[in-house]
C-alpha positions as CSV (number, residue, x, y, z in Angstrom):
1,X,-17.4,99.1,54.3
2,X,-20.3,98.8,51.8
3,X,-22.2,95.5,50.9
4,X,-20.4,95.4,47.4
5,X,-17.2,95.7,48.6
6,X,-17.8,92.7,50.9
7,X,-19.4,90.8,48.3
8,X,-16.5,91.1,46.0
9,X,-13.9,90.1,49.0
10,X,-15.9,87.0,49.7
11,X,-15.9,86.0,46.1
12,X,-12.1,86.4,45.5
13,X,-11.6,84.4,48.5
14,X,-13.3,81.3,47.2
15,X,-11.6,81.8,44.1
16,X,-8.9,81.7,46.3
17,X,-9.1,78.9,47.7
18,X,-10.1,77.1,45.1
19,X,-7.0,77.7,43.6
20,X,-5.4,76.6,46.4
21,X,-7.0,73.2,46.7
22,X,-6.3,72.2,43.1
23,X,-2.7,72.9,43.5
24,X,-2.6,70.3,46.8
25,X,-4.6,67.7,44.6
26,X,-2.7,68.4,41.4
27,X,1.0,67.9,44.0
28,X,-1.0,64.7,45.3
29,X,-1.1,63.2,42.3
30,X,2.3,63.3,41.1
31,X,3.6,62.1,44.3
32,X,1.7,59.5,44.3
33,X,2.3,58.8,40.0
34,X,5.8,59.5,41.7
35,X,5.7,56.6,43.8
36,X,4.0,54.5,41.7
37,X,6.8,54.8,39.0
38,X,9.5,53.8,41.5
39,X,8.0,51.0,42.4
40,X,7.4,49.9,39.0
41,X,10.9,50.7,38.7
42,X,12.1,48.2,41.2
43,X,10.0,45.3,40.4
44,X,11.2,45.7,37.1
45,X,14.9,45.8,38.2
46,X,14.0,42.3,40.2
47,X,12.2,41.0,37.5
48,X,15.1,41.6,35.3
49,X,17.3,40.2,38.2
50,X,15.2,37.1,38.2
51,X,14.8,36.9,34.7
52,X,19.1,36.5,34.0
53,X,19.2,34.3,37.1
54,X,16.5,32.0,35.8
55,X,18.1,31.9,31.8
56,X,21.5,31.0,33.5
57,X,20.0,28.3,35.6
58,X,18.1,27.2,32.3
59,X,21.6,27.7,30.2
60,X,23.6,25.2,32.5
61,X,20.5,22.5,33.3
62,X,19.9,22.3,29.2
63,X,23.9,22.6,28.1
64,X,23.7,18.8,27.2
65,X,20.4,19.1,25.4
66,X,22.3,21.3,22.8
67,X,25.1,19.2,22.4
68,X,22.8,16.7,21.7
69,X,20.6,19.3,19.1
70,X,24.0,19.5,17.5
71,X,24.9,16.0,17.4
72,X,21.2,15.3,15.6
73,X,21.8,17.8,13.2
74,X,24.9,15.8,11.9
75,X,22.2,12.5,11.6
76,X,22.4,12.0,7.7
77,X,19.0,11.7,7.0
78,X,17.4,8.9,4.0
79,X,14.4,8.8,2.6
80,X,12.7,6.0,0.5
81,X,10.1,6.4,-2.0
82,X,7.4,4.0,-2.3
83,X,5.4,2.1,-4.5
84,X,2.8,4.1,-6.7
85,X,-0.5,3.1,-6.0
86,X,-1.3,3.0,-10.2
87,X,0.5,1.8,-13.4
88,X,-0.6,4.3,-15.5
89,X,-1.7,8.1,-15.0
90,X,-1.8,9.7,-11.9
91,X,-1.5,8.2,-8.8
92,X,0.0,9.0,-5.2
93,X,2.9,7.2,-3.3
94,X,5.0,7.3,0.4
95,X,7.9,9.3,1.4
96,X,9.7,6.9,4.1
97,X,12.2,8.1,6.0
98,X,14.4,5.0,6.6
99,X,17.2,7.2,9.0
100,X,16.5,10.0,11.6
101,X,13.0,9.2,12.5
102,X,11.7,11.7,15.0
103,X,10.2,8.4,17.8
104,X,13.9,6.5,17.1
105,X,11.8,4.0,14.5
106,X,13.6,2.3,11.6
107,X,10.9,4.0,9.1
108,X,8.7,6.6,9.7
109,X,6.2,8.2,6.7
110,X,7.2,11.8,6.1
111,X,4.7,12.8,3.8
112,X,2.5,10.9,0.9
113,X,2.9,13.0,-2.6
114,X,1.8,12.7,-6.5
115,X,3.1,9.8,-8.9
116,X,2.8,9.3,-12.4
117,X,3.0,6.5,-15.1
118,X,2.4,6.1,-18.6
119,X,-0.5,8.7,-19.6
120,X,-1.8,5.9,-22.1
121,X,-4.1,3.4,-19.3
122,X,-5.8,1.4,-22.1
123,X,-9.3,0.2,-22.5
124,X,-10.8,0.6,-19.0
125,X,-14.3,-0.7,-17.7
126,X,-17.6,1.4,-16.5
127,X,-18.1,2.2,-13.1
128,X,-21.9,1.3,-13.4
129,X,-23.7,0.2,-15.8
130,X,-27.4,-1.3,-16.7
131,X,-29.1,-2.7,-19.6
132,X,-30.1,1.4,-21.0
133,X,-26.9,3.7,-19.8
134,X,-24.0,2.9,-18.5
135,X,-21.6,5.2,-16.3
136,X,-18.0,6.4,-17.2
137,X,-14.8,8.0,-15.0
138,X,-11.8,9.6,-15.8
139,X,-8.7,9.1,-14.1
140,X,-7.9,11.5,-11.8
141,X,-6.4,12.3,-7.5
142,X,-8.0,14.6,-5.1
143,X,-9.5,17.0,-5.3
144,X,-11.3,16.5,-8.8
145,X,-11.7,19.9,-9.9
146,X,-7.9,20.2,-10.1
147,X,-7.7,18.7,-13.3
148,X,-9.3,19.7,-16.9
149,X,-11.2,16.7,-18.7
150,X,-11.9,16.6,-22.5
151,X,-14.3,13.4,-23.3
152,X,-13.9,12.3,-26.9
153,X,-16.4,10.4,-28.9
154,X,-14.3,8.3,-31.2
155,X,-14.9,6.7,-34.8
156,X,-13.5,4.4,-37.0
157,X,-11.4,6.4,-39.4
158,X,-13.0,9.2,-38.7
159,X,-11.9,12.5,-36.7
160,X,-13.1,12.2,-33.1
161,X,-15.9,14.5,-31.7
162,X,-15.2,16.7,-28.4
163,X,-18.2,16.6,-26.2
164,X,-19.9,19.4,-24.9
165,X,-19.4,17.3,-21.1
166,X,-15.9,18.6,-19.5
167,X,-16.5,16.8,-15.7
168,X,-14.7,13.8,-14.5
169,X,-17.9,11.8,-14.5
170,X,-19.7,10.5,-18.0
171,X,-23.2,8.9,-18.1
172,X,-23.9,7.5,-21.3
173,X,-27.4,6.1,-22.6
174,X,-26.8,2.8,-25.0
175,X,-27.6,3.0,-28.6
176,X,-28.3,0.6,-31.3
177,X,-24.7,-0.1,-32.5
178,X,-21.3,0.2,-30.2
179,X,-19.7,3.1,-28.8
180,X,-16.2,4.0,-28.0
181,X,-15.2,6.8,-25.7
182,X,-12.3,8.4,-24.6
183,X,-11.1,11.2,-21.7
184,X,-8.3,12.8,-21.4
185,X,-6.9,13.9,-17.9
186,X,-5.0,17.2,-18.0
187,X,-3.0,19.3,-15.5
188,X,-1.8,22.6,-16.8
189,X,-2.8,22.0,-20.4
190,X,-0.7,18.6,-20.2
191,X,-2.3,15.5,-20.9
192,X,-1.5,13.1,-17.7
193,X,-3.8,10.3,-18.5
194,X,-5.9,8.6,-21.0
195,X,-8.2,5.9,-20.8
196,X,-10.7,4.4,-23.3
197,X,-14.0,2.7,-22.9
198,X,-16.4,0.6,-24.9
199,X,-20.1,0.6,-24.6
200,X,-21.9,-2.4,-25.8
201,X,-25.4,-2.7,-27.5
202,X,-28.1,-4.4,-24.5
203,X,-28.1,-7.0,-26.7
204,X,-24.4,-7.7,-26.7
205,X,-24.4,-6.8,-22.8
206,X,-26.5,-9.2,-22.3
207,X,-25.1,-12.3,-24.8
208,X,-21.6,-11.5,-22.6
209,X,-23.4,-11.7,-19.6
210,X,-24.9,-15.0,-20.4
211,X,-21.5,-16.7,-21.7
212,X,-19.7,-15.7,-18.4
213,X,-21.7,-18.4,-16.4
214,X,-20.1,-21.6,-18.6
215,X,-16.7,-20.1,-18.2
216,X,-17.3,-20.0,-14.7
217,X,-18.5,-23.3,-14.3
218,X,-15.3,-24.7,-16.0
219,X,-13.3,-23.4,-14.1
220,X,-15.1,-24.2,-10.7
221,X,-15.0,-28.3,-12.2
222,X,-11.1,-27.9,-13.0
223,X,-10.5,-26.5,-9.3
224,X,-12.3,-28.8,-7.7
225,X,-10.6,-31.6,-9.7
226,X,-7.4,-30.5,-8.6
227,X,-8.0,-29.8,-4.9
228,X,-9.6,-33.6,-5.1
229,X,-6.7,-34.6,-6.5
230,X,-4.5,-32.8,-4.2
231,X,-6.1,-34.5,-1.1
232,X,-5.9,-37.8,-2.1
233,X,-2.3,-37.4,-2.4
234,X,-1.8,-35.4,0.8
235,X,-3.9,-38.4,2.4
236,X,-1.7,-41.2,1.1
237,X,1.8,-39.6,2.1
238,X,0.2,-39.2,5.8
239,X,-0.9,-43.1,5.2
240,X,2.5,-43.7,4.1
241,X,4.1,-42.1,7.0
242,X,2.3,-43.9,9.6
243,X,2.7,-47.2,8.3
244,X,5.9,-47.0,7.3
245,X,7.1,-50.1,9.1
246,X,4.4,-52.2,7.1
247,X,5.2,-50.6,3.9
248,X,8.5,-51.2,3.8
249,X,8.0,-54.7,5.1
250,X,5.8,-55.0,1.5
251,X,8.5,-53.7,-0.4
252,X,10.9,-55.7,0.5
253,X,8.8,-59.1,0.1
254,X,8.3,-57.6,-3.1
255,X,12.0,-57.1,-4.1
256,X,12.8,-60.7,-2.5
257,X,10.4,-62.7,-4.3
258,X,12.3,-62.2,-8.2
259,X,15.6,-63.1,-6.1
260,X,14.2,-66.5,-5.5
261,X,12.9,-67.3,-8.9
262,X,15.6,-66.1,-10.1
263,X,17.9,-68.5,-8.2
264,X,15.6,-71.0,-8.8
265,X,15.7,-70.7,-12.3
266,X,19.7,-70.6,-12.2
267,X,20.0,-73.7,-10.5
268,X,17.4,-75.6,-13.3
269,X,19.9,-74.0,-15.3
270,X,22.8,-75.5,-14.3
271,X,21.1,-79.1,-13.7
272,X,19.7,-79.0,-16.9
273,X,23.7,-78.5,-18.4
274,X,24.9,-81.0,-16.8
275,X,22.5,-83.3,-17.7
276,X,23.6,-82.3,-21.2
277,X,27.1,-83.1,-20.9
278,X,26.7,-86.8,-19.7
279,X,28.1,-89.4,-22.6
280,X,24.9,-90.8,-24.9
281,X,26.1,-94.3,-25.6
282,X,28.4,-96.3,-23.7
283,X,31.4,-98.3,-26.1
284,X,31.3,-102.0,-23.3
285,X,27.4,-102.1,-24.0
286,X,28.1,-102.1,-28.2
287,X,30.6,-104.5,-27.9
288,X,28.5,-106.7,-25.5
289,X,25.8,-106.7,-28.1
290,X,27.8,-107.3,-31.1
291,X,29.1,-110.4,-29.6
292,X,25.8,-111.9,-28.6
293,X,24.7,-111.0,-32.0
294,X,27.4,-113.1,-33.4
């Protein structure tokens, strides 16, 4: 046999057996995926076992919980509104819930929403101010940029001017003569609120300033007067009280005192009339006299 021929042989038998060993491996590996499948298989059957076992334990230990699910759903809840926290504009307010309360409470908030009033709030006052600018809000809820704000410059018979300054916040230098502004509050191109505001001259600021002190004063005199008064009083019904005894004892000396007089006076009275009916002039004594005359 010739060196090729043998090299050849020896080659195909590798190849050979090559061959053969990935065919065991390959048949390895699916037994064992195999096997691996089936058991899969079964835990999965047990788990599913377990799983129905466990939901029918569950299903009989919570039966009562549902009945009692369905008995709350039949709760007629009520709910309460409460009071807005403004008069005028826009303000917020409570949602109560005064039946069905999740804790068993009589009232339990639910949820605090928007309220309005009246868009018209009147002539309001500055948030700051100093003798050269003073400071000016619009009326508005959280958050701020949710509403649109148009500040107005009024005058007197005169069209109003729109200024330039749409933010809820105005800061406003004084001039020599007073100034009136207004803002409008709007939500969806609807005007919500409205407030006006009047800026004074320094000198004016300061002329109000200086008259508030007398008004104060007067009325800090008139309270105290009162609570004085008010004392005093308080202080002689407690006197009163615990000498009652010797108070009435007073009173009633008092109220005795015209009785006697006034018995005593009756009693002159009645001496004095009877006095008045005894006879002047008795006849025995005129005769007497006449005779002796004679």
């Amino acid at each position: 046999m010739s060196p090729r021929g043998t090299g050849c042989s020896a080659g195909l038998l590798l190849t050979v057996g090559w061959l053969l060993l990935a065919v065991l491996q390959s048949a390895r590996g699916t037994n064992v995926t195999a096997a691996v499948q089936d058991a899969g298989l079964a835990q999965e059957g047990e788990g599913e076992e377990e799983t129905e076992n466990n939901d029918r334990e569950t299903a009989e230990n919570y039966a009562p919980t549902e009945t009692e699910d369905v008995s709350n759903a039949n709760v007629v809840k009520e709910v309460e509104f409460g009071m807005c926290t403004v008069t005028c504009g826009i303000g917020v307010r409570e949602v109560i819930l005064t039946n069905g309360c999740p804790t068993g409470e009589s009232k339990c908030v639910v949820r605090v929403e928007e309220c309005r009033g009246p868009t018209d709030c009147g002539w309001g006052k500055p948030i700051s101010e100093s003798l050269e600018s003073v400071r000016l809000a619009c009326i508005h809820t959280s958050p701020i940029n949710r509403f649109k704000y148009i500040w107005k410059l009024l005058r007197p018979d005169q069209q109003s001017i729109v200024l330039v300054n749409d933010s809820a916040i105005l800061e406003v230098r004084r001039a020599n003569y007073p100034l009136a502004f207004q803002c409008d509050t709007l939500d969806n191109n609807e005007i919500v609120a409205t407030i006006k505001f009047t800026i004074y001259t320094s000198t004016e600021l300061q002329m109000r300033r200086s008259g508030l002190p007398v008004t104060d004063a007067a009325l800090i005199f008139v309270l105290t007067i009162g609570v004085i008064i008010c004392v005093f009083i308080i202080f002689l019904l407690i006197f009163i009280i615990v000498n009652w005894a010797a108070v009435k004892a007073f009173w009633g000396a008092k109220a005795s005192t015209p009785e006697v007089q006034s018995e005593q006076s009756s009693a002159r009275y009645k001496d004095s009339t009877s006095l008045d009916q005894l006879p002047t002039e008795m006849p025995g004594e005129d005769d007497a006299l006449s005779e002796w005359n004679e």
